[in-house]
N, C-alpha and C positions, 0 to 999 in steps of 0.2 A: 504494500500500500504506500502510495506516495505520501506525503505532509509537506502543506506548504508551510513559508515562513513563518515565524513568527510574526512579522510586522515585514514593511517593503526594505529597510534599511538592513535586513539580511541576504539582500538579493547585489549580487556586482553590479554596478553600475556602467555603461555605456553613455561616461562621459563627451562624447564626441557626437550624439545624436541630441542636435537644435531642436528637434518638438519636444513638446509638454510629456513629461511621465505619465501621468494622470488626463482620464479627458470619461465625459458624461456619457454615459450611454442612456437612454429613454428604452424600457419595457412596455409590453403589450398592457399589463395593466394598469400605466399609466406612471408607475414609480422608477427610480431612477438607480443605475450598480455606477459605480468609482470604476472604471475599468484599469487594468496598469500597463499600459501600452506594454511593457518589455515581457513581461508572461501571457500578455492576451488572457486575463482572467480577471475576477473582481479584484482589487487591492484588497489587501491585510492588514487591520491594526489593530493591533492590543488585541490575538485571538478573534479577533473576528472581519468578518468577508461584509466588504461595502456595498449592498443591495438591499434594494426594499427600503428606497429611501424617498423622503421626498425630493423635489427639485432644492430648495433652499439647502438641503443636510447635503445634497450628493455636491452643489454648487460650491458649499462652503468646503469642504472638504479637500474638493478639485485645487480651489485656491490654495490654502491650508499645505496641504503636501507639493502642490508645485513649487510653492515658495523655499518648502524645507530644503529641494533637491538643490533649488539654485542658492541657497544658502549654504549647503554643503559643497556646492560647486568654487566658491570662492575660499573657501578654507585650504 
């Protein structure tokens, strides 16, 4: 059985790719998953998978973690 990460900052990074980590995906029943561009699967935090969100949670979130990336990018 596979396990994902714990959270996205256990995944290598692909410094050199200019898009967003993070980006919204819209579900049929109307709620919204954190996708993670580099696994093609919902992002992970704190144990748990970003789906079944509203737009504002999944919005907030998108920003929230893109910022982290490019803040860890200047480090």
């Amino acid at each position: 059985m596979s396990h994902a990460p714990r959270n996205w900052l256990d995944i290598d990074l692909d410094w050199n790719d200019p898009g967003p980590r993070f980006v919204l995906s819209g579900e049929d029943d109307g709620s919204f998953t954190v996708i993670d561009r580099l696994t093609n699967t919902p992002a992970v935090w704190n144990d748990q998978m970003l789906f079944s969100l509203t737009f504002e949670q999944a919005d907030d979130l998108v920003e929230s973690l893109n910022q982290l990336v490019i803040d860890m990018r200047r480090i």
